[in-house]
MARROFI-438770 format. One record per residue (C-alpha): x negated, y, z negated; residue in one letter. Coordinates in pm, whole numbers, plus 50000, padded with zeros to 5 digits. Layout:
N
> c1;c2;c3;r
> X;Y;Z;a
...
//
This chain:
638
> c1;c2;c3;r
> 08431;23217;22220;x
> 08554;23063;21880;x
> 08567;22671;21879;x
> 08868;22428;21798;x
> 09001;22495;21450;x
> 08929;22190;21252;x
> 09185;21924;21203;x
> 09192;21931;20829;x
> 09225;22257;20819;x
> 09501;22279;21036;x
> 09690;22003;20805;x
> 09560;22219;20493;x
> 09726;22503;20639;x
> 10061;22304;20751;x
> 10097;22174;20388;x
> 10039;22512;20195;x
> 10285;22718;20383;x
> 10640;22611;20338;x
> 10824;22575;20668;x
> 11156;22719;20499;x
> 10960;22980;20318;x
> 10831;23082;20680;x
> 11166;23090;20862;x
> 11373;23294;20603;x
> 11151;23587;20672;x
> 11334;23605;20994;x
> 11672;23507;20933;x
> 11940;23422;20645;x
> 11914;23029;20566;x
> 12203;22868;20373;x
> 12240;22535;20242;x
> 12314;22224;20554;x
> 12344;21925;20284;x
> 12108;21629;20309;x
> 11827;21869;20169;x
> 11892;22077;20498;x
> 11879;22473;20557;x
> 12102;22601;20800;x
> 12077;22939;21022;x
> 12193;23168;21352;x
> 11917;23036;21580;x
> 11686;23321;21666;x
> 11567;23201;22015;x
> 11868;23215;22143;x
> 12217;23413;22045;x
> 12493;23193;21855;x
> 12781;23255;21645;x
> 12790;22964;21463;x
> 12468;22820;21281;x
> 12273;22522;21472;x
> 11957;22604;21338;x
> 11822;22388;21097;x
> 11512;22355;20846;x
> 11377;22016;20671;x
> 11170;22176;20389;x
> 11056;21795;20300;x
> 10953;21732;20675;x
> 10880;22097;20745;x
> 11048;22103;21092;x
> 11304;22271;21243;x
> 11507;22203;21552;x
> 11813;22412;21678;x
> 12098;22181;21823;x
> 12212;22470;22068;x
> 11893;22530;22270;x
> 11686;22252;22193;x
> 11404;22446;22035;x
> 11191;22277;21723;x
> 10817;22196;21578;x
> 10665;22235;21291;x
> 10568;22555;21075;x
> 10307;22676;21327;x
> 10500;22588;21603;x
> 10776;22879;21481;x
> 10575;23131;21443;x
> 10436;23105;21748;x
> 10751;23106;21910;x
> 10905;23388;21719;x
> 10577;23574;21739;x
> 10450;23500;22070;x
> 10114;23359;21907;x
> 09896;23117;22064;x
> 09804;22810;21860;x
> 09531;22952;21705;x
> 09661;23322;21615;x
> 09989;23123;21460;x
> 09713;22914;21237;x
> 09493;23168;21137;x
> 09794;23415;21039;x
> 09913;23146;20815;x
> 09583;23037;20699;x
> 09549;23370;20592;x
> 09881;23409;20413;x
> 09784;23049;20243;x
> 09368;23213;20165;x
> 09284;22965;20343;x
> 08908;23013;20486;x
> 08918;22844;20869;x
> 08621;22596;21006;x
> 08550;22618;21367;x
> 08390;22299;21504;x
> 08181;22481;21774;x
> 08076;22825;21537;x
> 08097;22775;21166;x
> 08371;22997;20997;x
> 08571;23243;21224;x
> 08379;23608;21280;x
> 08649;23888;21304;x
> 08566;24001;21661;x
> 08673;23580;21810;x
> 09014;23671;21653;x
> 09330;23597;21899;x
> 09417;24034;22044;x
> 09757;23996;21816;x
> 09560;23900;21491;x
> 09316;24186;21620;x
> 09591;24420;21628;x
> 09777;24348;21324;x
> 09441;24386;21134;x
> 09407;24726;21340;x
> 09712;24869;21209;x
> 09676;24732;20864;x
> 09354;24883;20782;x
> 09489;25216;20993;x
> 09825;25196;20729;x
> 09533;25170;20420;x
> 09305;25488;20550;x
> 09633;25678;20642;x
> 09780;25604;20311;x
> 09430;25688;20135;x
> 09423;26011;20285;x
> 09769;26118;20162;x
> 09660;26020;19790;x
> 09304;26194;19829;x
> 09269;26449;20037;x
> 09285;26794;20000;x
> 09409;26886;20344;x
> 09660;26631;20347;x
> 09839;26856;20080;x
> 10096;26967;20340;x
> 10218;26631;20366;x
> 10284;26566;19969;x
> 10445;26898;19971;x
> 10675;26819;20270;x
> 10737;26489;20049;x
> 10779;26649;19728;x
> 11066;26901;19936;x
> 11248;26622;19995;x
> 11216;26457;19662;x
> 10968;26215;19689;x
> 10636;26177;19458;x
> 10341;26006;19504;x
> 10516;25654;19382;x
> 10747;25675;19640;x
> 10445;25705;19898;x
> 10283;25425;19784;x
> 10622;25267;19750;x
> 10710;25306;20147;x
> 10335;25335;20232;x
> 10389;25711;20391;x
> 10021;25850;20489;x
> 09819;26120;20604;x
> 09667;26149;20956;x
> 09359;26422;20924;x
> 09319;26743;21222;x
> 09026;26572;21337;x
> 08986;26450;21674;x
> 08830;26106;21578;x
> 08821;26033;21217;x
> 09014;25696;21250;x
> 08878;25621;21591;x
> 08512;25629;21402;x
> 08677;25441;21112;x
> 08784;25112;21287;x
> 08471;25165;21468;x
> 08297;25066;21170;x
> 08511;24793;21045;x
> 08420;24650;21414;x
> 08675;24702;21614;x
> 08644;24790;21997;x
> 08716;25100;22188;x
> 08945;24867;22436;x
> 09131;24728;22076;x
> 09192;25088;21977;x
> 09316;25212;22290;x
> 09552;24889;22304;x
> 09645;24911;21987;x
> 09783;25279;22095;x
> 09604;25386;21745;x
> 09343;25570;21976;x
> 09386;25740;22324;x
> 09162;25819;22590;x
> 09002;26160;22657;x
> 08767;26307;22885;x
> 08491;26263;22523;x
> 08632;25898;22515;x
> 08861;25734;22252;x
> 09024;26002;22004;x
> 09284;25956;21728;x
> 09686;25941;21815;x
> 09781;26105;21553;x
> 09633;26449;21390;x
> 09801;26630;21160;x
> 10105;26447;21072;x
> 10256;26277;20823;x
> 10247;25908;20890;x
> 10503;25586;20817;x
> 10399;25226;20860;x
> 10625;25041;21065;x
> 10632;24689;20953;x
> 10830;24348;21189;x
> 11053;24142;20990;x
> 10764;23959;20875;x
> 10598;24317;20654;x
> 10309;24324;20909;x
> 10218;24659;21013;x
> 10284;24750;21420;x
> 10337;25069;21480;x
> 10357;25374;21313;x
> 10643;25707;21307;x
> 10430;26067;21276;x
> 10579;26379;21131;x
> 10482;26760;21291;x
> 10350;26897;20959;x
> 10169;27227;21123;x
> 10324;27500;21394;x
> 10040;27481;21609;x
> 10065;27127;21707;x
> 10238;27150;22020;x
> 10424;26780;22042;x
> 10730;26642;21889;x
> 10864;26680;21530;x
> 10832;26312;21585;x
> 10583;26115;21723;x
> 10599;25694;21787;x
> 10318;25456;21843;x
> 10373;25371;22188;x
> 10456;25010;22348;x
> 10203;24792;22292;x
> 10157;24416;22298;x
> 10297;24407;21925;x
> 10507;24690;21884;x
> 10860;24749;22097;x
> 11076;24994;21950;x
> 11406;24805;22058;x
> 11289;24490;21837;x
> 11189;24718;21542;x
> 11394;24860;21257;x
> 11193;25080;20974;x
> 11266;24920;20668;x
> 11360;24578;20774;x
> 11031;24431;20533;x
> 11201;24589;20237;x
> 11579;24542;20342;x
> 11602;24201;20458;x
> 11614;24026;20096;x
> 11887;24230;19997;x
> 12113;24256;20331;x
> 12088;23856;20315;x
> 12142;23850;19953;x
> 12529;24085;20008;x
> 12537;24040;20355;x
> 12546;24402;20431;x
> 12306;24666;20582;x
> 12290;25012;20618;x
> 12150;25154;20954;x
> 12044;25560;20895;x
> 11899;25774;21117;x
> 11527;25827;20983;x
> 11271;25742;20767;x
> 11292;25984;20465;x
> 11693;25866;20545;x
> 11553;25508;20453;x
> 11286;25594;20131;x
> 11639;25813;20034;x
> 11875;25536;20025;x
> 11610;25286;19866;x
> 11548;25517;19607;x
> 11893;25586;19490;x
> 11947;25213;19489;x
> 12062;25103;19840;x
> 11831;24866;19958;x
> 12029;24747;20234;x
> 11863;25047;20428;x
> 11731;25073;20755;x
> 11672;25281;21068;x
> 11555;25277;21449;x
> 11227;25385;21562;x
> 11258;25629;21835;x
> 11559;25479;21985;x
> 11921;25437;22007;x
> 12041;25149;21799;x
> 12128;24855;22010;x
> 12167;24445;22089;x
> 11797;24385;22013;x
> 11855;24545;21649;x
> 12174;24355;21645;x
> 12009;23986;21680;x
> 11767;24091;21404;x
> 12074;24194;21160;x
> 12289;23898;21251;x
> 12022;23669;21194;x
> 12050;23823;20793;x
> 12365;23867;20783;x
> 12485;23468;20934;x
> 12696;23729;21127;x
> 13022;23622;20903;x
> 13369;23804;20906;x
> 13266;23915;20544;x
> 12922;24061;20673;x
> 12935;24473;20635;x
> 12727;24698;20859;x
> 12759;25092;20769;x
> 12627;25376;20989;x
> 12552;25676;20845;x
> 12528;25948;21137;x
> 12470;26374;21097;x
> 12813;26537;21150;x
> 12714;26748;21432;x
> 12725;26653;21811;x
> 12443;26410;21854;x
> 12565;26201;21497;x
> 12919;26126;21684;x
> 12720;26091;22014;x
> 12517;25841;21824;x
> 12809;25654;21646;x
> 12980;25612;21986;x
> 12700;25443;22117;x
> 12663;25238;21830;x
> 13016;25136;21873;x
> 12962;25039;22225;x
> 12764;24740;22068;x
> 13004;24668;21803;x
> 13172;24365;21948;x
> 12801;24160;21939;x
> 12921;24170;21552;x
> 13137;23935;21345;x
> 13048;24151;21070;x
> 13308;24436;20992;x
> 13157;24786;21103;x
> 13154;25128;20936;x
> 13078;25482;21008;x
> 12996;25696;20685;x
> 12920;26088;20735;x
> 12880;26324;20456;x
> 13162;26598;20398;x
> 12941;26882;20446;x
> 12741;26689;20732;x
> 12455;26555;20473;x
> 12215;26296;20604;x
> 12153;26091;20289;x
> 11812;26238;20212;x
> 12012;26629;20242;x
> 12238;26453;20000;x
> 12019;26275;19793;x
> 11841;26616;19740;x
> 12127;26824;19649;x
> 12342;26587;19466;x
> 12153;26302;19373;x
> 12176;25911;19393;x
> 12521;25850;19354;x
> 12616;26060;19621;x
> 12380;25845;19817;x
> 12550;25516;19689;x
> 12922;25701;19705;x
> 12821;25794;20093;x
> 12751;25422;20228;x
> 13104;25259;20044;x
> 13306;25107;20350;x
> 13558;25369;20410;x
> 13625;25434;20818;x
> 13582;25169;21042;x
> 13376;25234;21347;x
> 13678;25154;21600;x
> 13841;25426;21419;x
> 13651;25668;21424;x
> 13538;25613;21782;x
> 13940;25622;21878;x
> 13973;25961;21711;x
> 13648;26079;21870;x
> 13848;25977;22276;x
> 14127;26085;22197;x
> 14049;26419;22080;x
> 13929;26486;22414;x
> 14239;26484;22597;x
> 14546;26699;22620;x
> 14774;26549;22456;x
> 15097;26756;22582;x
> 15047;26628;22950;x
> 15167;26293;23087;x
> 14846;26288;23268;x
> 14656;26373;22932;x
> 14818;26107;22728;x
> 14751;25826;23035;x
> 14392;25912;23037;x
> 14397;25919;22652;x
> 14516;25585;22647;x
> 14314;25460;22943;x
> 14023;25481;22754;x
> 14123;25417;22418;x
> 14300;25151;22414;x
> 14020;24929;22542;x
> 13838;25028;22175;x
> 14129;24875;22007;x
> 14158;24581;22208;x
> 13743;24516;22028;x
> 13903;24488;21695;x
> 13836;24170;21634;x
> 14101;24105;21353;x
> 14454;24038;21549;x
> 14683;24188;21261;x
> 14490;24469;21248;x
> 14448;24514;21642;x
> 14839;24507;21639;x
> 14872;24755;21374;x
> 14627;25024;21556;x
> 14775;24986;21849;x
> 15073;25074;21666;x
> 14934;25359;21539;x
> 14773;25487;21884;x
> 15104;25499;22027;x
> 15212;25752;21743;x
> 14875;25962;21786;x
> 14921;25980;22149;x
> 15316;26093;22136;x
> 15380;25770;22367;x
> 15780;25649;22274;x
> 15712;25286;22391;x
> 15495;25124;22120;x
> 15574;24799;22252;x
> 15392;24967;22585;x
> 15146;25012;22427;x
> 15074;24654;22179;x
> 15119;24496;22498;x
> 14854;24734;22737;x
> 14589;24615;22373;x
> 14721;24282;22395;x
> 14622;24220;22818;x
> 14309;24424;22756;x
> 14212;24178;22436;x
> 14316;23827;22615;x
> 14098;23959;22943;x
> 13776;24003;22721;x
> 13885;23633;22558;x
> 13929;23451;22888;x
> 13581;23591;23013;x
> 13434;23480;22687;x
> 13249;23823;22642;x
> 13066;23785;22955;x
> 13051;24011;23264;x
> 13198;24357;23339;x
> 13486;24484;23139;x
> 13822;24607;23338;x
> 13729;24930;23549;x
> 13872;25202;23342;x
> 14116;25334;23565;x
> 14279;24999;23553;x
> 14309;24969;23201;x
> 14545;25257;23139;x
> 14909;25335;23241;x
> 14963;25340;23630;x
> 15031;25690;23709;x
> 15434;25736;23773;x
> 15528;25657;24158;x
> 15444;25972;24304;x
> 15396;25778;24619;x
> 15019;25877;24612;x
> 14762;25675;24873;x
> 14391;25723;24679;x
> 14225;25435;24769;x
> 14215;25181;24401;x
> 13890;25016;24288;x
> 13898;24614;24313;x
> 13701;24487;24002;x
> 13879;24351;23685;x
> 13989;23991;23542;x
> 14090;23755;23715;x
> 14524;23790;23696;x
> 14709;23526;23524;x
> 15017;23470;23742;x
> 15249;23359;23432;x
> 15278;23749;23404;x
> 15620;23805;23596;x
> 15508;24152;23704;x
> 15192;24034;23845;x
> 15404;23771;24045;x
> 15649;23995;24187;x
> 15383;24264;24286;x
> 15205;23923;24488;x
> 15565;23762;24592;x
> 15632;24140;24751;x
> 15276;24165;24910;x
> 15321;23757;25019;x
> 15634;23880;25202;x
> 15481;24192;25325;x
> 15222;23988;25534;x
> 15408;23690;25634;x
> 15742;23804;25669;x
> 15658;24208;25769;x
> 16079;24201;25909;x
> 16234;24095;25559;x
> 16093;24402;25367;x
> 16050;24665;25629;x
> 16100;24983;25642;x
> 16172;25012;25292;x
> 15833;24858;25207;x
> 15674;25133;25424;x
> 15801;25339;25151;x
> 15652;25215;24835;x
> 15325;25419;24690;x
> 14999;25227;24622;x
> 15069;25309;24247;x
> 15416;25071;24239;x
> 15137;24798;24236;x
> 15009;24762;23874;x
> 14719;24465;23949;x
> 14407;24644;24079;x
> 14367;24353;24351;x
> 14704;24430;24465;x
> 14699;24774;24466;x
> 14392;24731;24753;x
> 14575;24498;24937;x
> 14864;24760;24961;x
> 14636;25061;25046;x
> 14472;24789;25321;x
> 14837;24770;25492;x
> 14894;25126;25441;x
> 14587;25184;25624;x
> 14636;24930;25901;x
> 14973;25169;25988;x
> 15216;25014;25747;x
> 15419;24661;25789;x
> 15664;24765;26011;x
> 15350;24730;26307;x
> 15376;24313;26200;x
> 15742;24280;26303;x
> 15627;24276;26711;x
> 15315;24185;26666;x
> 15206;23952;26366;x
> 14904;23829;26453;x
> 14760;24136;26548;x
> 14910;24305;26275;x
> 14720;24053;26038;x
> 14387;24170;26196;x
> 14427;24509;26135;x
> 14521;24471;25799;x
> 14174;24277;25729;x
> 13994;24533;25953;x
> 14109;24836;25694;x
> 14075;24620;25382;x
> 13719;24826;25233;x
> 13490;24518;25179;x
> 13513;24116;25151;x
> 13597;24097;24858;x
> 13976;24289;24933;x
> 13953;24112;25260;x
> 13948;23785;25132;x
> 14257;23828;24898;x
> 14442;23989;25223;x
> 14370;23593;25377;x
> 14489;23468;25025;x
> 14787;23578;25062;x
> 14802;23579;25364;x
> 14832;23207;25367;x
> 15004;23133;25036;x
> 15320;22976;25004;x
> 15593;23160;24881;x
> 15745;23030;24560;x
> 16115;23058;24691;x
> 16223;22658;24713;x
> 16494;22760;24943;x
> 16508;22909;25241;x
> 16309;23283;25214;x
> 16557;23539;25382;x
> 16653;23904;25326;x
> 16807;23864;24941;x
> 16541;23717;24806;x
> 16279;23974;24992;x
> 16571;24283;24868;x
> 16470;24100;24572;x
> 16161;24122;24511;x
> 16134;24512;24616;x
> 16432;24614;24384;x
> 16209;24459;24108;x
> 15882;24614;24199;x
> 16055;24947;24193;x
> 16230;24936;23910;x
> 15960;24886;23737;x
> 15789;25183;23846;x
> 16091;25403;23776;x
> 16085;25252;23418;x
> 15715;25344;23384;x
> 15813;25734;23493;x
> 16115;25716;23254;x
> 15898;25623;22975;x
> 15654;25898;23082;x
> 15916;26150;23093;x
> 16085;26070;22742;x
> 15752;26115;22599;x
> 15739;26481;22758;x
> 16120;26547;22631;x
> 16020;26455;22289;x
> 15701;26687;22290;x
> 15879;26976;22464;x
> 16136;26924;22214;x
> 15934;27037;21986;x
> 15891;27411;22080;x
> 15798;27397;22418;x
> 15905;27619;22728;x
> 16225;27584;22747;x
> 16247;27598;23152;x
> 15989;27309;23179;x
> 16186;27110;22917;x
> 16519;27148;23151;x
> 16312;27042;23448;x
> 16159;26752;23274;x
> 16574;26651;23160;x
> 16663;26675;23515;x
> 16410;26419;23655;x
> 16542;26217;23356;x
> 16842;26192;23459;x
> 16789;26156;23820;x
> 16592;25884;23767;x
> 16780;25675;23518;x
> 17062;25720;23796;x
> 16856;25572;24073;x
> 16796;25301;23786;x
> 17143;25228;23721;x
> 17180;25187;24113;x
> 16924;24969;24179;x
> 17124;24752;23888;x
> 17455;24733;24031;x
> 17369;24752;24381;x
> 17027;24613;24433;x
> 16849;24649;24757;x
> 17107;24842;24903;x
> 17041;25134;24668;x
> 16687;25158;24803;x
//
């Protein structure tokens, strides 16, 4: 084993390496005053900067988690390095030559397994890269480059390489440059065969994938030849220093720049990448492998300070899998303060297509902000629906308006939710601001944390159709200053304390009149338990059965809640204010099933069947009559 590093060494290395030259290979540092650097902390996630550097004491500390040290004491953090690896990486970086005080100067094979592995990959980018430049056989790979517009100074540019047929040539390769057959297999460079150790890749095309920091960990392999059997694309597999959700292709080259205008654009591959780079967008980037997601995120908002004036573009293929992809990408849009895009060629392009057939600044035309993500994902959900059914337009909104309640500017949620209501034929736009509005303050009051509202209790409630399906219990927690939320519990209150002031005609109401999820159980739990005319004789019993049917503890415990609550009447609680209470809860629901119906006169209007649109007038007009009763004569209309 290697000795202690020396002590002078140590402080030779601490002095030659800038602490603030260090960090801001990993994230976007701005100016703190006092001679201070300022950052998003990247041990821990923040949306406001509490990192800070002292390039004159070369420290850092972060203010939110309490993290801090020296120069070598961040890289070993953000690396996962032991003390040593973090000192001879730097000492490296500084050509530095280290002393040992138990073994004279450092022999390769003592090296910490990351250091090992790093210097595996590096020499493995080198050969590969050689290869490409020298070898005959590898002439399938510059053609497949040249194709695509790409000469040899691009290559050398990006680093692309060549991996020979052979079984073993790099295996044999590293061999000689010392390296062990356990280093090679764990480097995922080399894997095992019944003849031992043999090459990863053979026959392909290869890209060095470098971290944030431009060391080489992993590598992305093109199918160049119709007999090899695997993938078009083949990935180094996980390893100790390579995890394709913490990787993004381009990130070495692109991080300068996306700090610099505080924008980056995510493509889908690597000639995507060398494409956009070449034609002058160096904000350019791409997954490995993988779906884009919150690990890439903390890496971009780390370059981007995550501000409100921070752009991210996507550039997705037009077909299926591109709006697949966007959607999903979307789904981890609200980890941003930066403003999102989607960009996606006319004709379906990716940017290297484009770059091929119409040249740069069709490239640099493509990634120009145009359609925000939100938008796009909202056309994608609601083209999926039927549109000319009540049911179709519920659904439609049940799932999109959650996306617009993400937007995270309010005057612009306000105006899409304007908007949604036109594209979904729904009359009530104020409906609809307001369903955004709930949805928005729900994600605000659980600060972005835990599950969002179950999506059937985000939409409309369907109109009272007196149905019993059984409602799902998850959501926020209800804020009682909303009067329909208080008259739904008031009603339920009544129904289990007072069973004689509300029945029969409570008997009567459908799970559905009950708009809060929680309350919507509570009412199947009575229906279930025979209805609250079985409490007038019997209260106590009736009480039991009601908890019996509730479908788990969590239902169970509101029916007790309630249960025991006070109700809010100061005065004595007697039949008007119970006749009340229900006149409210169901007008409500008949206004719901007006609005639903208007919508359905207005689109039948419109050159539908004319039978269906008289049938649709009738309920209409029924309906606003039973309104108008419940008006003027209250319960008694019920």
């Amino acid at each position: 084993m290697a000795g202690r590093i020396n002590d002078e060494d140590v402080k030779a290395v601490r002095d030659a390496v800038p602490i603030d030259a260090v960090v801001s290979e990993y994230l976007q540092l701005r100016n703190a005053g006092g001679g201070n650097l300022k950052g998003l902390c990247p041990f821990h996630d923040e949306k406001t900067p509490s990192f800070q550097v002292s390039p004159s004491k070369g420290l850092f500390h972060c203010f939110g988690c309490q993290e801090g040290g020296d120069t070598i004491t961040f890289v070993m953090k953000i690396d996962h390095l032991s003390f040593s690896e973090a000192v001879e990486r730097l000492a490296a970086r500084a050509g530095i030559t280290l002393r040992y005080e138990e073994g004279g100067y450092n022999p390769a094979h003592q090296r910490g397994e990351r250091i090992r592995l790093i210097e595996a990959h590096r020499l493995a980018a080198e050969w590969y890269a050689e290869q490409l430049a020298t070898s005959a056989e590898a002439e399938a790979g510059r053609i497949f480059l040249a194709e695509r517009g790409f000469d040899q100074a691009a290559a050398v540019h990006f680093g692309v390489g060549y991996s020979p047929r052979g079984w073993d040539h790099l295996t044999r390769f590293l061999r000689g440059k010392g390296f062990t057959d356990k280093e090679l297999l764990l480097s995922g460079l080399a894997q095992e065969s019944r003849r031992g150790p043999i090459d990863r890749f053979r026959g392909r095309l290869m890209w060095p994938i470098r971290d944030i920091g431009g060391e080489v960990v992993g590598f992305g392999a093109r199918k160049l030849y119709e007999e090899d059997g695997g993938p078009k694309y083949l990935n180094t597999p996980e390893t100790p220093i390579y995890r394709k959700s913490q990787v993004l292709y381009g990130i070495d080259l692109a991080k300068k720049e996306i700090a610099k205008t505080s924008r980056a654009v995510v493509v889908e591959g690597y000639t995507d990448v060398m494409a956009c780079h070449l034609a002058g967008v160096r904000t350019a980037i791409a997954t490995c492998g993988t779906a884009f997601g919150s690990e890439h995120i903390k890496i971009l908002r780390r370059l981007l300070m995550d501000n409100g004036s921070a752009r991210v573009i996507f550039t997705f293929d037009g077909d299926a899998a591109g709006q697949k992809a966007a959607l999903r990408a979307f789904e981890e849009d609200q980890k941003f303060a930066a403003e999102t895009y989607i960009a996606i060629a006319p004709d379906g392009m990716d940017p290297c297509d484009l770059r091929l057939a119409k040249g740069d600044e069709a490239v640099v035309d493509l990634v120009e902000p145009r359609t925000p993500l939100f938008e796009f994902a909202l056309r994608q959900i609601v083209s999926r629906y039927d549109l000319d059914t009540p049911a179709g337009r519920a659904a439609a909104l049940d799932e999109a308006a959650p996306v617009v309640a993400r937007i995270k500017n309010s005057g612009a949620q306000h105006e899409v939710a304007v908007q949604l209501a036109g594209l979904l034929g729904i009359l009530d736009t104020q409906f609809v601001v307001r369903r955004v509005a709930q949805l928005a303050r729900w994600a605000r009051e659980r600060g972005g944390r835990g599950p969002a509202p179950d999506r059937r209790q985000r939409g409309p409630q369907p109109p009272p159709s007196y149905a019993t399906a059984r409602p799902a219990f998850r959501g926020p927690a209800l804020n009682l200053r909303n009067p329909v939320y208080a008259t739904e519990r008031e009603l339920l209150k009544l129904a289990l304390q007072r069973p004689e002031l509300v029945s029969p005609a409570f008997d009567a109401y459908g799970v559905d009149e009950f708009t809060a999820p929680p309350y919507a159980a509570v009412r199947q739990a009575i229906l279930d338990a025979g209805g609250a005319e079985h409490g007038v004789s019997d209260p106590q019993e009736y009480l039991a059965r009601v908890r019996e049917a509730a479908p788990d503890d969590t239902v169970r415990a509101m029916v007790t809640e309630l249960a025991v609550e006070a109700i809010l009447i100061r005065g004595e609680v007697d039949e008007a204010y119970a006749g009340a209470q229900l006149v409210t809860v169901r007008r409500r629901a008949v206004e719901r099933r007006v609005r639903e119906l208007q919508s359905m006169v207005a689109r039948l209007s419109t050159g539908g069947d004319p039978a269906q649109l008289a049938s649709v007038q009738n309920e209409l007009w029924v309906l606003q009559q039973y309104d108008q009763a419940l008006r003027e004569r209250g319960a008694a209309a019920l």
